[in-house]
C-alpha positions, 0 to 999 in steps of 0.5 A: 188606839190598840183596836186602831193600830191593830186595823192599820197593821192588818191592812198593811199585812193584807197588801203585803201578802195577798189572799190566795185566789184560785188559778182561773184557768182550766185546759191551758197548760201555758197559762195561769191568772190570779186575780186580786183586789186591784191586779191580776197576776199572769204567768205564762209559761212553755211560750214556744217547745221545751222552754226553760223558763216562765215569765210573770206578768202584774196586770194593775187596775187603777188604785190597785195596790201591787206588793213590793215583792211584785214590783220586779215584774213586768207591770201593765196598766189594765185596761189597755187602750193600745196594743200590737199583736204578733200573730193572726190567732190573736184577732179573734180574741180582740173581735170577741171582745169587741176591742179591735178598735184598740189594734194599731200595729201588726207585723205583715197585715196582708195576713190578716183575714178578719173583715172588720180588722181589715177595714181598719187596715184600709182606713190606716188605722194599723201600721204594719210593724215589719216582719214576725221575728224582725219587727220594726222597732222605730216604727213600734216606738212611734206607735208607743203602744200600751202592750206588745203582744210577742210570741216566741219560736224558741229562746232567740228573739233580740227584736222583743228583748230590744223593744223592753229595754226601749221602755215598751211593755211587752207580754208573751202569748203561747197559744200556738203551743198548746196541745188540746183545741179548748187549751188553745180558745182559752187564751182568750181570758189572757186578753180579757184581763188585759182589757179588764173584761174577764167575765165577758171573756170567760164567758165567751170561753164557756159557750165554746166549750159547752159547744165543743162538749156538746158536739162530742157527746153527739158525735159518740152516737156514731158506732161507725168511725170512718178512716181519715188521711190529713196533709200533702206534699211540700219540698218531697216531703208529707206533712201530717199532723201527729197523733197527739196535735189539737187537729188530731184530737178534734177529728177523733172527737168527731168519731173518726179514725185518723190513721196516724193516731198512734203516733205520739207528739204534737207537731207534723210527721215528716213522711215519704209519699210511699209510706202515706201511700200505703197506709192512706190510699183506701182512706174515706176522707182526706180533710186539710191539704194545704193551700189547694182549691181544687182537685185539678190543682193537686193533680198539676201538683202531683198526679198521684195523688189520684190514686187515692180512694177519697181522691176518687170519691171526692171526698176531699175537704180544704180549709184554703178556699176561705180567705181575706181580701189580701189572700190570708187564710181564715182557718189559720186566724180562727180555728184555734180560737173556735173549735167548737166550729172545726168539730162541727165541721168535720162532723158535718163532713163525717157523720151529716146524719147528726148535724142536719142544718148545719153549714161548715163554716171552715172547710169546703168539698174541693171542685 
């Protein structure tokens, strides 16, 4: 009896206060997983800039027992077999997977690129649910999804905080605000618990990385690091990425000297079109310019833009020619998650010599 009870006040205890596991994650600061037998714990944390708070999120696994004092969370059950994602980075993730098929609203679909999403758009598959920071809340409790993947611009969101109180499961996803390229791809471990498919997530994460690794450890061959402009007008203001941002980061790797490297932050400098011009008009390349297509186009635009050494060379590479069928722009979809194919790319474009075969799989040469 005493060795009984004893076993029976152990398994107690052992559902009460979980072993300790190590967090699964490795480059993204916003994100934490936990795994234990039978439930995930997820954290998220800095979801949109300077936020002040974290949120905990209990992912539970069929006959998975979840301790009381877990109980005050948000409790999803895994695998999901329903989901409504927010924002286009979200689609790689569930096409890696191979679970698209389980999308059935989005807010705005004509922003989605993906060929194989897109089919199910056209075949009604997937409601659009309004717009990103008003959705449409009939419409998402008629879908009544398993989960809703949010993600927030600042604190401000009564559209999220109304669909919870409606009694519908709502998670947010804080890709768009990590600062490294690998920080951003690794959110894809936060979909693979979500559909109980961490190894193949991790997986999956571990190629992009050994790709992007490997990719780097090529580019450090180049002795030479050719002077590199980003950005265009918009309302009579340049906007470029700052010196600490993940675009920033992947054309250093590429052995490359972003002119504004120095600055510190991670989201786009707001310059006059004199201070560019100073700096950058004798840079060797100008990679990523907005939704131009053609040198033409930049000129109707702004006919100084001529007066650039790269302009002149037609050293001039677009992310905006590659598109999906209702005009949304592949790079903003899949670039987070795949930077190993961004690095590549402009490496191609920078040092050709190291990548021979390779075909840019984002960025074009403007006619």
């Amino acid at each position: 009896m005493i060795s009984l009870l004893g076993c029976n006040q152990n398994k107690k205890v052992n559902s009460l206060v979980p072993i300790a596991v190590l967090n699964q994650v490795y480059y993204a600061k916003g994100l934490s997983i936990f795994k234990y037998p039978g439930y995930s714990i997820v954290k998220v944390e800095n979801p949109w800039p300077n936020a002040s708070k974290s949120y905990t999120y209990i992912l539970h696994e069929k006959n998975g027992i979840i301790p009381d004092s877990l109980k005050q969370n948000t409790i999803i059950s895994v695998p999901v077999k329903t989901i409504v994602v927010t924002s286009t980075t979200h689609i790689p993730s569930l096409e890696m997977l191979g679970v698209e098929n389980s999308l059935i609203g989005f807010p705005n679909t004509n922003y989605i690129s993906s060929f194989k999403v897109r089919k199910q758009i056209d075949a009604r598959k997937v409601r659009d649910v309004g717009n990103d920071q008003s959705l449409n809340t009939e419409v998402l409790i008629d879908l009544a999804p398993d989960v809703i993947i949010g993600h927030g611009i600042d604190n401000n969101n009564p559209t999220l905080d109304n669909l919870q109180k409606s009694g519908l499961k709502v998670l947010l996803n804080g890709d768009w605000n990590e600062q490294t390229p690998l920080g951003k791809a690794e959110w894809i471990k936060f979909f693979g618990v979500l559909y109980d498919q961490n190894d193949k997530a991790n997986a999956i994460f571990k190629f992009i990385e050994s790709e992007y690794k490997k990719t780097t450890l090529l580019a450090l061959k180049e002795t030479t690091k050719p002077t590199v402009l980003s950005g265009a007008i918009f309302e009579n203001h340049w906007y470029l990425p700052q010196g600490n941002s993940w675009f920033a980061q992947v054309i250093k790797d590429a052995s490359a000297h972003y002119l504004w490297e120095e600055t510190k932050g991670t989201g786009s400098l707001s310059l006059s079109f004199e201070t560019v011009f100073d700096r950058a008009q004798n840079a060797d390349y100008w990679i990523g310019l907005g939704e131009f297509t053609a040198l033409n186009e930049m000129t109707e635009s702004n006919p100084h833009y001529k007066e650039f050494k790269a302009f002149k060379n037609k050293n001039i590479y677009s992310y905006s020619t590659k598109k999906g069928s209702k005009g949304g722009v592949l790079f903003y979809e899949l670039a987070p998650n795949r930077p190993d194919l961004v690095l590549k790319d402009i490496l191609k474009i920078i040092h050709p010599e190291l990548l021979p075969k390779y075909q840019p799989y984002f960025f074009e040469r403007l006619p």
